[in-house]
C-alpha positions as CSV (number, residue, x, y, z in Angstrom):
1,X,-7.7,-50.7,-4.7
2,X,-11.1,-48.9,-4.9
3,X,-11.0,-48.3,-1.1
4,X,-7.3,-46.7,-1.2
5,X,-8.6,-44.4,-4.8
6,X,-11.9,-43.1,-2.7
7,X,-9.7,-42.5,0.5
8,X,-6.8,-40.9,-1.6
9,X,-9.6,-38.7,-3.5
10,X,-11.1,-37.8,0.3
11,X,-7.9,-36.7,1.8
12,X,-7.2,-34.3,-1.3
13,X,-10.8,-32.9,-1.5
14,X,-10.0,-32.4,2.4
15,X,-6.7,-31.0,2.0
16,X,-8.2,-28.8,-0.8
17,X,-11.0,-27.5,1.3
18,X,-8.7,-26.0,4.5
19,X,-6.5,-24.2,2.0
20,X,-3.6,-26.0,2.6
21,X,-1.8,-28.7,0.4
22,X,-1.8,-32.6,0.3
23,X,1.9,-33.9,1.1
24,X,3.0,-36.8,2.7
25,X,3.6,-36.9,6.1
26,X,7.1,-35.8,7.4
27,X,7.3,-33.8,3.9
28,X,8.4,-30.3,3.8
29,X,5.4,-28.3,2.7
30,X,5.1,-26.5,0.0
31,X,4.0,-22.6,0.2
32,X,-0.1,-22.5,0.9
33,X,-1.9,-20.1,-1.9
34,X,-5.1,-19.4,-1.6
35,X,-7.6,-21.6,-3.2
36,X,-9.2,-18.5,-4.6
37,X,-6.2,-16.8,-6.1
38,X,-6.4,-15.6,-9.5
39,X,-3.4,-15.9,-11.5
40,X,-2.3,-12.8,-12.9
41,X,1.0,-12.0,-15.1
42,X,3.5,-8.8,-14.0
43,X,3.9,-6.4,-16.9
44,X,7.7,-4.8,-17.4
45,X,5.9,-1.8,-18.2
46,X,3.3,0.2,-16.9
47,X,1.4,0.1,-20.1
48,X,0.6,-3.2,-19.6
49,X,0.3,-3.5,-16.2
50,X,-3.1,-5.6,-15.1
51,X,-6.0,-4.1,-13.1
52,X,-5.8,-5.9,-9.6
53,X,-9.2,-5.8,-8.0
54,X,-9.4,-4.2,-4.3
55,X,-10.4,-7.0,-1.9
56,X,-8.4,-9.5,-4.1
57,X,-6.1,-12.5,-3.7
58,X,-3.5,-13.2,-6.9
59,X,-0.9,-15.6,-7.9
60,X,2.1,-14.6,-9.9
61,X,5.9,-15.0,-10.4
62,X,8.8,-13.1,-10.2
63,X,12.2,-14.4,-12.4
64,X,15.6,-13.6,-11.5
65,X,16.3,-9.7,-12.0
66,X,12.8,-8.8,-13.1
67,X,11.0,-5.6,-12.5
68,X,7.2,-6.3,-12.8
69,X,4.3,-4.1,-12.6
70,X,0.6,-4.6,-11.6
71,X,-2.3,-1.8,-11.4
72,X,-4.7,0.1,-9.4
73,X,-7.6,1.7,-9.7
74,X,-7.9,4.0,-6.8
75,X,-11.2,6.4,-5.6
76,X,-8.5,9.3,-3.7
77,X,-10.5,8.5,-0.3
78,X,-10.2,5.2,0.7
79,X,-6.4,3.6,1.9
80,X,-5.4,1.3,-0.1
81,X,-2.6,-1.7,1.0
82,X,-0.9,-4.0,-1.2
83,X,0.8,-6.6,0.2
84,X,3.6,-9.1,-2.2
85,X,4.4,-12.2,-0.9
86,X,7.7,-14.0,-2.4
87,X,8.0,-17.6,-2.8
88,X,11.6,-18.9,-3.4
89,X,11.4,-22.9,-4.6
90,X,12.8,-25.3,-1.6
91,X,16.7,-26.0,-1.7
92,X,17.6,-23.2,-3.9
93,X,20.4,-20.9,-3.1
94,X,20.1,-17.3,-2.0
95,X,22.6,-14.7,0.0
96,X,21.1,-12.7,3.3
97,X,20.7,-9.7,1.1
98,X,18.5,-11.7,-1.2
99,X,14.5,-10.7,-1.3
100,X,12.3,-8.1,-2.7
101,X,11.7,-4.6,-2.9
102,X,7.6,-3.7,-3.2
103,X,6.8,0.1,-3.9
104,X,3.4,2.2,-5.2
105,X,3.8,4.8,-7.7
106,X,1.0,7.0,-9.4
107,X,0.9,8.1,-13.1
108,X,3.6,10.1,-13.7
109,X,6.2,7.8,-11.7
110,X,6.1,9.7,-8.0
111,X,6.5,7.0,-5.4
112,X,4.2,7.2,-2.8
113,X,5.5,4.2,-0.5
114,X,8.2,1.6,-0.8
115,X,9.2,-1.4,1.6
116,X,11.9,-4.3,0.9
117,X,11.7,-7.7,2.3
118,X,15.3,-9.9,2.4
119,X,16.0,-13.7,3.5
120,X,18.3,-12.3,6.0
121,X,21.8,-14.0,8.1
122,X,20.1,-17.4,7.8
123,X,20.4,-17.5,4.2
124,X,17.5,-20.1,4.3
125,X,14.6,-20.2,1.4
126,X,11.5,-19.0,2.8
127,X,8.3,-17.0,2.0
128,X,9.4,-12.8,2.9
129,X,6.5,-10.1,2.3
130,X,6.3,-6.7,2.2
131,X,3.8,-3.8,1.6
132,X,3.1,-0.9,0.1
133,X,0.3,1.3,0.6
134,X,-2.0,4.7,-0.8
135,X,-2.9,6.8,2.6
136,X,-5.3,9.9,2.1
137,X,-3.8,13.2,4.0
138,X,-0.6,12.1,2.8
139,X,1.8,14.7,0.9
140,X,2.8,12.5,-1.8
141,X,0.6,10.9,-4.4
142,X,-2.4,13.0,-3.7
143,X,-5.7,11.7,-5.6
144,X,-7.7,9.5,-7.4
145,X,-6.8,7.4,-10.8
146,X,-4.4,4.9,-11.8
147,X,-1.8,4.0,-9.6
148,X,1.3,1.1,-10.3
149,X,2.7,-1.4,-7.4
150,X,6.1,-2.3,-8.7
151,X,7.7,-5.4,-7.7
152,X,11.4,-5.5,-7.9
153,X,14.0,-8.7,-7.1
154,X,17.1,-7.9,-5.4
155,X,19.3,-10.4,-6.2
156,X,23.3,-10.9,-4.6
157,X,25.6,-12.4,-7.3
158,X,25.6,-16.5,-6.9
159,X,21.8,-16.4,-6.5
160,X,20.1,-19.1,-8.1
161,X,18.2,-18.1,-11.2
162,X,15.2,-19.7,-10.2
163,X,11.8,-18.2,-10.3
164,X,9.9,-17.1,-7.6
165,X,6.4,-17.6,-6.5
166,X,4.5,-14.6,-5.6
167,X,1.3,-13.6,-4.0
168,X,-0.2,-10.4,-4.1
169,X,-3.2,-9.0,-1.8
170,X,-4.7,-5.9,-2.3
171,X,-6.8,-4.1,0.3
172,X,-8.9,-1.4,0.6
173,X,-9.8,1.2,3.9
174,X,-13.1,3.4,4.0
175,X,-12.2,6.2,5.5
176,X,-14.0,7.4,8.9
177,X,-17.0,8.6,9.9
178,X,-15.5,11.4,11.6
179,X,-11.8,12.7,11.7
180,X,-10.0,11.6,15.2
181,X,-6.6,13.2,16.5
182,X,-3.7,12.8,14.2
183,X,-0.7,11.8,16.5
184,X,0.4,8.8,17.7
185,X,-0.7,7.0,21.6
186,X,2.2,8.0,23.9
187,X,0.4,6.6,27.3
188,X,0.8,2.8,26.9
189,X,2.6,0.7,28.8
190,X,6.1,-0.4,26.6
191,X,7.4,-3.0,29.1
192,X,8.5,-5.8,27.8
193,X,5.4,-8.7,29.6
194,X,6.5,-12.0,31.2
195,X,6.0,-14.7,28.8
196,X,2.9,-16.8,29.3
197,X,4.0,-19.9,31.0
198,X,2.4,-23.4,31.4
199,X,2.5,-26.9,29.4
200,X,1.8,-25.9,25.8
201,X,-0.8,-27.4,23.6
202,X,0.0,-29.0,20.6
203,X,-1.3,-26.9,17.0
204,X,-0.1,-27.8,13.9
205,X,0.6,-24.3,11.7
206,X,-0.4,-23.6,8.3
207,X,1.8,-23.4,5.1
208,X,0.9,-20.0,3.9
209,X,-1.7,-16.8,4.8
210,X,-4.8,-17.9,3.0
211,X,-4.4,-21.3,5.2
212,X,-2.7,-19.8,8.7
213,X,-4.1,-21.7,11.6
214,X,-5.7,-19.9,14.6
215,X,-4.6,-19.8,18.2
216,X,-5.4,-17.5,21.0
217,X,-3.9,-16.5,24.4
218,X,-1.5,-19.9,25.7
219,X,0.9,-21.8,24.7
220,X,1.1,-23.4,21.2
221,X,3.8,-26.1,19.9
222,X,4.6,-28.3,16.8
223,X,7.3,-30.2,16.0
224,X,9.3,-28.4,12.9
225,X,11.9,-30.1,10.6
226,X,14.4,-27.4,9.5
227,X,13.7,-25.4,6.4
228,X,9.9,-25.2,7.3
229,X,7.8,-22.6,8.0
230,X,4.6,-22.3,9.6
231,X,2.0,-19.8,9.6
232,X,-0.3,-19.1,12.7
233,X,-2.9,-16.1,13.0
234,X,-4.1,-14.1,16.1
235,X,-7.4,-12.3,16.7
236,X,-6.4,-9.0,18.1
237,X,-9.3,-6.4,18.7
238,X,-9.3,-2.8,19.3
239,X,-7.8,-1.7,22.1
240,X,-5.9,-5.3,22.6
241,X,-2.0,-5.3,23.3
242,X,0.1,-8.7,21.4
243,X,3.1,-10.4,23.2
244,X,4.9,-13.1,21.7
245,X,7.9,-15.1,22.4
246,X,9.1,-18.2,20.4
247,X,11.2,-21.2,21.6
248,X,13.2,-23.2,19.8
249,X,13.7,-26.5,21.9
250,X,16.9,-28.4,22.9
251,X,19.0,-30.8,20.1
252,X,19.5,-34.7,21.0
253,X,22.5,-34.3,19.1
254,X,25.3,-32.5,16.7
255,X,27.3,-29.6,17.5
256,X,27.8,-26.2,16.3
257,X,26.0,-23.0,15.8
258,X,23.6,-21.6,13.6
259,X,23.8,-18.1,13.5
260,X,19.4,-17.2,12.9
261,X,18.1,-21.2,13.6
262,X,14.9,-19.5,14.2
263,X,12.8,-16.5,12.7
264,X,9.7,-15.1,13.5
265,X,7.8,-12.7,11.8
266,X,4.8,-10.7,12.7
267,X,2.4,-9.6,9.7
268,X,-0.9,-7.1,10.4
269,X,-4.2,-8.3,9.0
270,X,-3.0,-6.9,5.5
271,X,-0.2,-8.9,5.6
272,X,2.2,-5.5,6.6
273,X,5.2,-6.6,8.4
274,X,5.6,-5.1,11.8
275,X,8.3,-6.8,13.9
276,X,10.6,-9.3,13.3
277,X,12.7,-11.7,15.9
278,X,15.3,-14.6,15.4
279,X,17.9,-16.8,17.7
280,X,21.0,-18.4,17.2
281,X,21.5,-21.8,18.3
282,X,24.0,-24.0,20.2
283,X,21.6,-27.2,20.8
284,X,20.2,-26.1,23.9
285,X,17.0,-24.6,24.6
286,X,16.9,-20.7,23.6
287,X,13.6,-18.0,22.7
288,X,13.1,-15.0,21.3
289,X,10.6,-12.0,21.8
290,X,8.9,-9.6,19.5
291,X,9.3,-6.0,20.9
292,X,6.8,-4.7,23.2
293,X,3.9,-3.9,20.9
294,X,1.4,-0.8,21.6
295,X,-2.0,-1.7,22.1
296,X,-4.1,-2.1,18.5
297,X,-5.1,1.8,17.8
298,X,-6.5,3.7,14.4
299,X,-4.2,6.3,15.5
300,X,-0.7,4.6,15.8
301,X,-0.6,4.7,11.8
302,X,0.6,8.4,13.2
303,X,4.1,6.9,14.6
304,X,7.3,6.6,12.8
305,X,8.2,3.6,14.6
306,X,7.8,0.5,12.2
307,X,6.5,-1.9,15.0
308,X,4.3,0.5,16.3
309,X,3.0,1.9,13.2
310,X,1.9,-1.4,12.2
311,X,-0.3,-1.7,15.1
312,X,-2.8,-0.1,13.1
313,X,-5.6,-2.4,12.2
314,X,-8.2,-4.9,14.5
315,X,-8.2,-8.2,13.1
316,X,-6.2,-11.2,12.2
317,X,-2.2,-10.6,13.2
318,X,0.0,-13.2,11.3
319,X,2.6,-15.0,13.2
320,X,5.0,-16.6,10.6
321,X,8.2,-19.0,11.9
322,X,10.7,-20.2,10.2
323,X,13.4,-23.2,10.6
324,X,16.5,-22.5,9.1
325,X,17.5,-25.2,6.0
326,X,21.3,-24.7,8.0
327,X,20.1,-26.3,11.1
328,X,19.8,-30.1,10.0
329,X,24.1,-29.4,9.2
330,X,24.8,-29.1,12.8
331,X,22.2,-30.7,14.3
332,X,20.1,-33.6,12.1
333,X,16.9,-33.6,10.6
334,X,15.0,-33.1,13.7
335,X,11.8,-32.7,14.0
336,X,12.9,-29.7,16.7
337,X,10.2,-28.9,19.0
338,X,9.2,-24.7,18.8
339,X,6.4,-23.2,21.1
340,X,4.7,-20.0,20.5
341,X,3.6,-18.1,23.7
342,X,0.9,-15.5,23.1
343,X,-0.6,-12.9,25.0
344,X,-3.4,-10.9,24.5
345,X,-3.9,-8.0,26.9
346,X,-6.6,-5.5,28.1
347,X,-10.2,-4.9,27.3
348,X,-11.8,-4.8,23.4
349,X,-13.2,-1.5,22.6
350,X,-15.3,0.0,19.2
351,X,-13.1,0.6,16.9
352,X,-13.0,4.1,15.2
353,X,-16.4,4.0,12.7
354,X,-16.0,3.4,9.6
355,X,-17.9,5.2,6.3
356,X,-18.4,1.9,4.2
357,X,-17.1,-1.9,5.0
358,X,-13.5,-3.0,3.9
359,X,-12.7,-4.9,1.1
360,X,-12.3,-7.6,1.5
361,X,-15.2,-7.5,3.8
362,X,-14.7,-7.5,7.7
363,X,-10.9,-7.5,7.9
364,X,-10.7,-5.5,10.4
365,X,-12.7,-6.7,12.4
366,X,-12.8,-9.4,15.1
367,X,-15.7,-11.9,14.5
368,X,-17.0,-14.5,17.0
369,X,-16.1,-16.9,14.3
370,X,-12.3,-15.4,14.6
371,X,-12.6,-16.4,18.6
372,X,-14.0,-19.7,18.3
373,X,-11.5,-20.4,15.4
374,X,-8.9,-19.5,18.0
375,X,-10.1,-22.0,20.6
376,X,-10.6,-24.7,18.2
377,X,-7.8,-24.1,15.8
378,X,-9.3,-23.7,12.4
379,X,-8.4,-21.3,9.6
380,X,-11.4,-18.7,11.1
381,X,-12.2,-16.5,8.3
382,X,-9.7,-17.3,6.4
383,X,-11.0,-19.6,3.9
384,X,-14.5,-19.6,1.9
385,X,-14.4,-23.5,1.9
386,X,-13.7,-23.9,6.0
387,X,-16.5,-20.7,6.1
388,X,-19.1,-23.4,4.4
389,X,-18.5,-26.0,6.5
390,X,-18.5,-24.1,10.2
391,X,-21.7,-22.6,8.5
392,X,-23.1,-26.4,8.4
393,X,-21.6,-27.2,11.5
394,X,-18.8,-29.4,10.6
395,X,-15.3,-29.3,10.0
396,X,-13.1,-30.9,7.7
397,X,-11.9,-33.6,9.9
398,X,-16.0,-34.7,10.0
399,X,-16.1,-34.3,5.9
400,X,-13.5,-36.9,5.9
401,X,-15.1,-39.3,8.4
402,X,-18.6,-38.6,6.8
403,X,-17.7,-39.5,3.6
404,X,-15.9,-42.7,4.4
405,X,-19.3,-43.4,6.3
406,X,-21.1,-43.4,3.4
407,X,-18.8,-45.0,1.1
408,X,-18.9,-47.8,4.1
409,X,-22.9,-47.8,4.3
410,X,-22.9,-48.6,0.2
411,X,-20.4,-50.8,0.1
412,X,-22.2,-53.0,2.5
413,X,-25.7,-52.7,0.7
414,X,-23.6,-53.6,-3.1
415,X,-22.1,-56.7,-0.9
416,X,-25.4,-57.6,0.1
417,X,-27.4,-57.1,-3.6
418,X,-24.2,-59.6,-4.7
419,X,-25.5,-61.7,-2.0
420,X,-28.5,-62.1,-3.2
């Protein structure tokens, strides 16, 4: 029984380290938070809304109907990005309309941006996120001081009334060095690439942001059971153009359709939508693309056009999938077999010079760490714990193997002492 405690208390030490949670295998996963979240209460009104630190990671909750407010503290120079991650409980019922609304607003009420974020014609559970954001230059909510991000539920009537999870992430943007052009690229190339082809690799995904898993250019699969999601991040530098298509692999039995089986979701490196696909599913073997993406660029903030617009960082690009709860109806439990094919095209530049560093730090940037977590599948920068241990040259997998090496080693010697 000792042996099983001291292998139970490994696994969860390991599971706690790579940011993502201990469940039994063939268990839906629960949402990943990060392991340094702070928890922090919503305030109904802006007198009470809490301070949330640039460069932070928080945990809150958001009940059926509520309206909650957190605070800012911003300088009037630097962009500022908030990003509010809902968390609906597995099994619970929600319409397509279903989601949240996420907006910034400065003292006196003006609102400066506003996005919504809904479950969509699935109707599956799932984590949705959208952003909000401060820009200097802008016409609206000019300054420094105290600014508000409102979170808002939209609710359809028959919605459970359970509460939601939520994760919030606020960023912050030096401004440059020097002032650039103000319009958006209009010279890149917005054909729709060939899919990357080949036998893909197999890479488990992560269960939330803090704990996405890596990949690079290829072709990525894991085996998904419906309701699921997985989270999978991309290094994408300056000057760098993203492709991605998703599969959803062939049923070995059942019948029907499912009108959105499969959804994927692209997320910027502060967690800022920027495309979205999905696919409907008869059992046989179907994909879906995002939409031809501009290369990464400072200056595509400048375009109206969502996808684009979003292009506007170097870093870490999320890729998010989700399985559809609906899909084990029609078609059983699975697990259903879904491949990622990404492609990461033309030649890294500098990126436009920035006056102080981000915070958090190096966001957006591209770090040899990022490229070697995207060979070998790790969460890259992602955590502080996995930043430890590739800083000691080891990886979680060895901590594991390590520990039960000692824990052999000493039981042998107490053996031996008994011996004697």
């Amino acid at each position: 029984m000792r042996r099983v405690g001291v292998l139970v208390a490994v696994l969860c030490a390991t599971a706690a380290l790579t940011g993502q949670p201990a469940t039994a295998a063939g268990s839906s996963s629960p949402y990943g938070y990060g392991t340094g979240d702070q928890v922090v209460d919503g305030a109904t009104s802006t007198a009470d809304a809490e301070v949330l630190n640039l460069g932070g990671a928080y945990r809150s909750s958001l009940a059926k109907g509520a309206r909650l407010y957190y605070g800012l503290e911003l300088d009037g120079t630097s962009n500022a990005y908030v990003s509010v991650t809902a968390v609906p409980p597995a099994g619970t019922t929600v319409a397509a309309t279903d989601g949240i609304r996420v907006s910034m607003q400065n003292a006196t009420g003006t609102a400066c941006t506003h996005q919504s974020a809904t479950f969509g014609a699935d109707r599956s559970p799932h984590p949705v996120a959208a952003w909000a954001a401060w820009e200097s230059g802008k016409a609206l909510c000019k300054g420094g001081g105290k600014y508000y991000v409102l979170v808002e539920r939209v609710d359809a009537s028959g919605s459970s009334p359970d509460t939601w999870g939520l994760e919030l992430t606020a960023v912050s943007e030096p401004p440059l060095t020097q002032a650039g052009v103000t319009d958006a690229p209009q010279d890149w190339d917005s054909a729709s690439p060939e899919a990357v082809t080949g036998e893909a690799r197999h890479r488990a995904g992560g269960s939330g942001f803090a704990g996405a898993v890596a990949v690079g250019p290829g072709a990525w699969r894991d085996d998904v059971e419906p309701g699921r999601t997985l989270f999978y991040k991309v290094p994408v530098d300056w000057g760098q153009q993203l492709s991605v298509t998703a599969e959803l692999g062939g049923s070995n039995g059942g019948s029907g359709y499912v009108t959105r089986a499969l959804d994927l979701a692209l997320y910027n490196p502060v967690r800022g939508s920027v495309d979205e696909a999905g696919l409907g599913y008869r059992g046989t073997q179907d994909s879906a693309a995002l939409e031809a993406l501009p290369p990464v660029e400072y200056r595509n903030r400048y375009s109206v056009v969502e996808h684009e617009n979003g292009m506007r960082f170097a870093g870490s690009y999320y890729l998010v999938v989700h399985l559809a709860a609906q899909l084990a109806d029609s078609f059983g439990q699975g697990p259903f077999p879904v491949t990622l094919r990404v492609r990461v095209a033309g030649t890294a530049h500098a990126g436009p010079g920035y006056v102080a560093q981000s915070a958090p730090r190096n966001i957006f940037e591209v770090t040899s760490q990022d490229r070697a977590a995207a060979v070998t599948g790790s969460a890259g920068g992602g955590d502080t714990a996995m930043k430890v241990l590739a800083a000691a040259g080891i990886g979680a997998g060895s901590v594991l193997l390590l520990t039960l090496g000692v824990w052999t080693v000493a039981a042998r010697r107490r053996a031996s002492t008994a011996a004697l």
